[in-house]
GUKEPA-74950 format. One record per residue (C-alpha): x, y, z; residue in three letters. Coordinates in pm, whole numbers, padded with zeros to 5 digits, always signed. Layout:
BEGIN
XYZALA/...
This chain:
BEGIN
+11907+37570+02724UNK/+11836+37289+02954UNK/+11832+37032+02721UNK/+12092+37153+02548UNK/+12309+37123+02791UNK/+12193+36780+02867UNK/+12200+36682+02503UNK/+12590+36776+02558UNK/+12666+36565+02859UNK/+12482+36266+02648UNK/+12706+36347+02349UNK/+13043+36308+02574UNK/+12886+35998+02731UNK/+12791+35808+02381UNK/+13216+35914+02280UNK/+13343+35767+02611UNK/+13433+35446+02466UNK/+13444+35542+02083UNK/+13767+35584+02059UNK/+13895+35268+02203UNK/+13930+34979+01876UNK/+14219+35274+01770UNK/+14504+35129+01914UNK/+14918+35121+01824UNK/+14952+34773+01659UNK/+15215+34574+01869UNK/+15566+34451+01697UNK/+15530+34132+01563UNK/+15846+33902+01449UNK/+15898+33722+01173UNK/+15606+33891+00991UNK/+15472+33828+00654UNK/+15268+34069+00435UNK/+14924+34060+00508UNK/+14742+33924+00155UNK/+14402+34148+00101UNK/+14088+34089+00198UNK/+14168+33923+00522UNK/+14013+34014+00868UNK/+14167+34292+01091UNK/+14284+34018+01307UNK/+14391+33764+01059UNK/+14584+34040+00847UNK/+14742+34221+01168UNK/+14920+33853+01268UNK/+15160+33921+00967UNK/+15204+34316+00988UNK/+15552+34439+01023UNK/+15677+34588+01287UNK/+15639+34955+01286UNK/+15327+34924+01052UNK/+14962+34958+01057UNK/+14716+34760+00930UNK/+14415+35011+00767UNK/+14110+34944+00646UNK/+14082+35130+00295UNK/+13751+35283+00135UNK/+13693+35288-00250UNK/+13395+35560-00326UNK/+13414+35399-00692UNK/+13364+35018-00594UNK/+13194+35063-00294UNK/+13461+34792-00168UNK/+13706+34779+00119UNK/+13983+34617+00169UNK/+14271+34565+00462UNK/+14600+34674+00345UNK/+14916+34766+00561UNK/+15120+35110+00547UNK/+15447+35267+00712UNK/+15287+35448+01036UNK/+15477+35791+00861UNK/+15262+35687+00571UNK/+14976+35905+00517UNK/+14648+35842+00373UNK/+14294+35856+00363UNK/+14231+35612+00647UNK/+13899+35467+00738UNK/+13976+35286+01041UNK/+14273+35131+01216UNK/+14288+34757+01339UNK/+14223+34562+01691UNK/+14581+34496+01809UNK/+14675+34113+01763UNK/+14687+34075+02167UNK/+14347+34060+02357UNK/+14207+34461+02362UNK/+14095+34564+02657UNK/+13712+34497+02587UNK/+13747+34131+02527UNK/+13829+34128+02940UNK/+13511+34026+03094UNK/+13632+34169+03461UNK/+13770+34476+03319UNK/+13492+34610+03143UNK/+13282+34505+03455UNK/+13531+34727+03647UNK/+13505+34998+03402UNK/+13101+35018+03412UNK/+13138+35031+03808UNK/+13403+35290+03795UNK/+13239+35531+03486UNK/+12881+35503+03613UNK/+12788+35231+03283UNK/+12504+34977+03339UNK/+12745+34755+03049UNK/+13057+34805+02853UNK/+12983+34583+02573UNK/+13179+34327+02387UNK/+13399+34397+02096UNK/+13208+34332+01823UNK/+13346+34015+01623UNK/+13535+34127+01294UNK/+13302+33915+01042UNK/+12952+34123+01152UNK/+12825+34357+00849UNK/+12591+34659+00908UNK/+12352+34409+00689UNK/+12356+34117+00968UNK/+12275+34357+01198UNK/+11991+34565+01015UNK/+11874+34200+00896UNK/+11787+34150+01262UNK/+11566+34434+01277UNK/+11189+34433+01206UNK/+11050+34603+00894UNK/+10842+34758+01031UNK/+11081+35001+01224UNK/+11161+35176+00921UNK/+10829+35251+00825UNK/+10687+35622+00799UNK/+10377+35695+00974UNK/+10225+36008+00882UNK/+10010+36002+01201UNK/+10275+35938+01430UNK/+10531+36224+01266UNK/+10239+36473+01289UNK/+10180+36387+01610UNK/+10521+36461+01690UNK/+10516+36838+01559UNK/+10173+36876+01796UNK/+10351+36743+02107UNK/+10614+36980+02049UNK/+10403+37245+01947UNK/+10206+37252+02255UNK/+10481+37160+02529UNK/+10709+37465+02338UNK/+10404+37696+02315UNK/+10309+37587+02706UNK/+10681+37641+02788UNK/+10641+38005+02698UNK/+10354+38080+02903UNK/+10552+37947+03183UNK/+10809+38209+03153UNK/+10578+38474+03067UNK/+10359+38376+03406UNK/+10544+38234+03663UNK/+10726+38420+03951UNK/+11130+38423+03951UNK/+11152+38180+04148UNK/+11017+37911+03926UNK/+11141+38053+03599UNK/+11468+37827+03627UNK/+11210+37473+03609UNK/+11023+37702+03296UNK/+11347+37769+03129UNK/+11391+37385+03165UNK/+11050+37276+03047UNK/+11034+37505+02723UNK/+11438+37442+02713UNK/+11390+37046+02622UNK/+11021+37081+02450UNK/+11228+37335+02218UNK/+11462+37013+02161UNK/+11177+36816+01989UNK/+11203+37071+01732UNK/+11572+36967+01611UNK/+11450+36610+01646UNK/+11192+36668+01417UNK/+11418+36837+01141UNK/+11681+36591+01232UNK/+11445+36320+01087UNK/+11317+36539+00808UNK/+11709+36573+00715UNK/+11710+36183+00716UNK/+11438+36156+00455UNK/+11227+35927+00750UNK/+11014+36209+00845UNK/+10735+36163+00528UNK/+10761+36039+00153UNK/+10702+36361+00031UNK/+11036+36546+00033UNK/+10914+36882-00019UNK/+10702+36858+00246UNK/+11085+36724+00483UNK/+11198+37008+00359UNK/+10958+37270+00479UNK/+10920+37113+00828UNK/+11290+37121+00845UNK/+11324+37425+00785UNK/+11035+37523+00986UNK/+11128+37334+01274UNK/+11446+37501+01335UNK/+11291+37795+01331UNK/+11247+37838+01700UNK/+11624+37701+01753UNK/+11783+37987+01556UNK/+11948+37725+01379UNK/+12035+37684+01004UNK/+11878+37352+00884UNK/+11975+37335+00567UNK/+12428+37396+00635UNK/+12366+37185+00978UNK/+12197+36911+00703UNK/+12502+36856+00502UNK/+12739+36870+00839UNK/+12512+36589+01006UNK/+12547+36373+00699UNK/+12943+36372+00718UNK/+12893+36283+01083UNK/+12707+35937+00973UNK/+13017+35882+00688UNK/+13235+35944+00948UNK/+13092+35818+01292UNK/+13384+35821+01573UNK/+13644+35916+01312UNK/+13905+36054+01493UNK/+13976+36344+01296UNK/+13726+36369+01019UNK/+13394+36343+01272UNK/+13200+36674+01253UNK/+13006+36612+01549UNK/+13301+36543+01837UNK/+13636+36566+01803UNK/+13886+36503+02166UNK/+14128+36765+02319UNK/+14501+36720+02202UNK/+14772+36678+02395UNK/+14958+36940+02108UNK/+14634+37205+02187UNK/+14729+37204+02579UNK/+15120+37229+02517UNK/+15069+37483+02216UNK/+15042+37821+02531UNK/+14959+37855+02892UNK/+14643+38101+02785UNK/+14512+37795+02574UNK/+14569+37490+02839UNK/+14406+37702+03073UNK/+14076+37808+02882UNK/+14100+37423+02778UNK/+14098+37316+03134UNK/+13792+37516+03239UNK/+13581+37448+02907UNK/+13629+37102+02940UNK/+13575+37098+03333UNK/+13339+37353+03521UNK/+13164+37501+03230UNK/+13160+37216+03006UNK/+12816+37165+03010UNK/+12759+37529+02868UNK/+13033+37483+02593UNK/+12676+37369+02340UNK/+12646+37737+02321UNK/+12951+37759+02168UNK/+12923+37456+01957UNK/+12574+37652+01885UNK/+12712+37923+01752UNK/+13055+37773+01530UNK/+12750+37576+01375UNK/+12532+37879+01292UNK/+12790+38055+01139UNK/+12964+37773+00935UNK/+12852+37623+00637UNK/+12971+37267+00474UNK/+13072+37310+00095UNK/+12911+36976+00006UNK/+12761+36644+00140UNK/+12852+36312+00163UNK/+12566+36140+00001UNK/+12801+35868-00126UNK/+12952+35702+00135UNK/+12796+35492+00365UNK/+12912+35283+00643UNK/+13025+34933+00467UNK/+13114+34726+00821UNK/+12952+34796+01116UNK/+13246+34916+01313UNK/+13280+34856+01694UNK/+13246+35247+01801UNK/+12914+35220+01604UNK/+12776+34979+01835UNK/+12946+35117+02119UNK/+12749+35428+02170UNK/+12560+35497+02546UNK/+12192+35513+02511UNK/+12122+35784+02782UNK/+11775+35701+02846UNK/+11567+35969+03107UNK/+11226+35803+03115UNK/+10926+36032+03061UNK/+11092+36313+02933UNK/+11161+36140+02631UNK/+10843+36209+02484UNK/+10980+36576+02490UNK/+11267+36499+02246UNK/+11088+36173+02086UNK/+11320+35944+02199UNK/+11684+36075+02013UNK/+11896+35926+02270UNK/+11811+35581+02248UNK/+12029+35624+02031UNK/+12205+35328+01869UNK/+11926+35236+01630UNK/+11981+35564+01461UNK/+12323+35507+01393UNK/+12248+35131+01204UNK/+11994+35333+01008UNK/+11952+35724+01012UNK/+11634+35614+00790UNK/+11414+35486+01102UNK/+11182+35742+01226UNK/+11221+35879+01577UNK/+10915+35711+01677UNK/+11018+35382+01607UNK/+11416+35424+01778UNK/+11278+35196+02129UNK/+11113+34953+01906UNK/+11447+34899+01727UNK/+11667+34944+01993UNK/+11462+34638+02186UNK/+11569+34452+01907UNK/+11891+34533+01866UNK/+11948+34460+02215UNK/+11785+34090+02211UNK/+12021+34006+01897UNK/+12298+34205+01990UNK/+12289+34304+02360UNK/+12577+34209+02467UNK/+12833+34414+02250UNK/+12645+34774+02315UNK/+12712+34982+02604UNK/+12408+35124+02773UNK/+12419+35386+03072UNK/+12109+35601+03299UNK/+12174+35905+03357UNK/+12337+35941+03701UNK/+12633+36155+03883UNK/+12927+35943+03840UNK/+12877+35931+03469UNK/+12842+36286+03484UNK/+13197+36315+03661UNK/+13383+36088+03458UNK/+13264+36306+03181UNK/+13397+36629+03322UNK/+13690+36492+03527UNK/+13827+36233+03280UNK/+13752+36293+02966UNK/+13964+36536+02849UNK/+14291+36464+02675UNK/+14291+36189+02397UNK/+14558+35937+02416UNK/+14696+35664+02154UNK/+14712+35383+02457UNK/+14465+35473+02745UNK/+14217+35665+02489UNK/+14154+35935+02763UNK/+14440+36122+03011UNK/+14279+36361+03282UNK/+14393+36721+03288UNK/+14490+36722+03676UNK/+14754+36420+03526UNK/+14900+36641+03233UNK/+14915+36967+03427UNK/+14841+36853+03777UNK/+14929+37251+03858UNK/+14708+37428+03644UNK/+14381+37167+03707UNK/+14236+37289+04014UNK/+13907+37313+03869UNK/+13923+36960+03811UNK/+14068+36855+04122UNK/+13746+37101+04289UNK/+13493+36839+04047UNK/+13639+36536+04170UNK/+13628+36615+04566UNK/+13293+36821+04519UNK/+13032+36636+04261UNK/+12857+36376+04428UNK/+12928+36002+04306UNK/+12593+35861+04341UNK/+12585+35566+04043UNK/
């Protein structure tokens, strides 16, 4: 349960800044129509006012192109445009500002519009997506034993020490999912029966359904930071907190005091739903900003617990390189690349800004606090912000 609730708090942390690159486009004068195939920035200097420029996804050519539509318009969008003025991440002292205020070692860089997913996995050794059975074996034993060991904790140890057991077997439990989270990416072994049985196995102890979770996970890679269409984290809405008073105020406290317990729920809307299909065909054609943009919440030695899943940003370049080699790949990523990722330790003022600011999704500022919505109805947040310590 532990882990699971930490694995939450590093969830909202790597979605701080994913929302940002969607931004209103600004009215332009004496606009042209963008031709195709230009970059965002290029083909947003002649949108027309009241328009967006979107990025459009063919499944059959495997192509995209930029193309721009009425904002009443609807569609099947992939991604809106920077705005033609400076964003807010190409200021050096703001994002600076940002990582003092949030509790972020960096806020990276925008990432420049003419980088592929394939100049960036180019950069990457080879042998980082290499299977090695030894390793992945030795995976399921450190698990194994740390789960197993976790156990005799609880069973053994007076009640005062059964809340450090709970948290012991809690994240050894959590190198379970990580192993059927790489058996689901086909980077666990070459034999796929054999993925499939530790999979299955491996959630097991998680009460967890591996095989509906399997085809959810894979629309969360088509659809990484998608505001909408993301299965793994979607934001509040300002229409859920105006729709009744009942709602705003079981909002306020999910998303403040008992946030970090909302996995359970997320837990069990998981266990109980299953995906009609997966996304197998699509894949990530540009390697878009919020993909680079995620937090690596690294905690030192208790990685070796959960095999290093949140250093995280390797995984989402290529689901296909094993847990074991994430660090190796995330070193490199961050000598060729380093300076457009973000990258934060865990500490207590990330922690706040999680559960006192980022609640609300909004078009301009990406997040809006409760306690500035409904300053009346926030006390719980108001209690966060004067209580939890702000140690960075």
């Amino acid at each position: 349960m532990f882990q699971l609730i930490l694995r939450m708090l590093c969830l909202c942390a790597r979605h701080l800044f994913a929302l940002m690159p969607a931004r209103r486009l600004p009215e332009l004068v004496d606009a042209q129509a963008p031709a195709k195939n230009l970059s965002p920035r290029r083909a947003a200097a002649g949108a027309l006012s009241g328009s967006l420029i979107v990025k459009r996804f063919s499944l059959c050519t495997g192509r995209s192109h930029h193309q721009f539509l009425p904002l009443k318009q609807r569609g099947r969008l992939q991604a809106a445009v920077l705005p033609v003025t400076p964003p807010l991440l190409d200021d050096e002292e703001k994002r600076k500002q940002m990582s003092e205020d949030y509790g972020f070692k960096q806020i990276g860089e925008q990432l420049p519009d003419n980088i592929t997913l394939k100049d960036v996995m180019d950069t990457l050794p080879k042998e980082v997506f290499e299977i090695d059975d030894v390793k992945a074996w030795a995976s399921v034993l450190i698990s194994v034993t740390s789960y197993a060991f976790g156990l005799f904790l609880i069973s053994k140890a007076p009640w005062y020490l059964l809340p450090v057991a709970w948290a012991w077997a809690g994240t050894a439990v959590t190198g379970f999912f990580v192993i059927g989270h790489d058996c689901a990416h086909k980077s666990f072994s070459r034999n796929k029966l054999v993925e499939d049985i530790v999979g299955t196995l491996a959630f097991l102890p998680l009460i967890y359904p591996y095989e509906p979770w399997r085809f959810k996970h894979d629309r969360h890679h088509a659809k990484t930071n998608m505001l909408v269409e993301d299965t793994a984290w979607q934001p509040v809405w300002q229409k859920e907190i105006e729709s009744s008073s009942f709602l705003r105020k079981a909002i306020i406290v999910g998303y403040g005091p008992i946030r970090p317990w909302m996995s359970i729920a997320h837990w069990t809307r998981q266990s109980l739903r299953c995906c009609g299909g997966r996304s197998a065909g699509e894949q990530h054609t540009e390697v878009q900003p919020a993909m680079l943009q995620l937090v690596v919440a690294e905690k030192g030695r208790i990685e070796i617990l959960c095999h290093d899943i949140n250093v995280h940003v390797p995984h989402h370049i290529s689901p296909r390189i094993p847990s074991y080699n994430l660090r190796a790949a995330h070193n490199s990523i961050k000598q060729n690349w380093g300076k457009y990722i973000n990258e934060a330790s865990w500490n207590w003022r990330l922690m706040k800004t999680i559960l006192t600011t980022c609640h609300v999704y909004d078009k301009e500022r990406y997040y809006v606090s409760f306690d500035e919505l409904v300053p009346e109805e926030s006390q719980p947040i108001r209690f966060l912000k004067k209580f939890m310590p702000d140690y960075a």
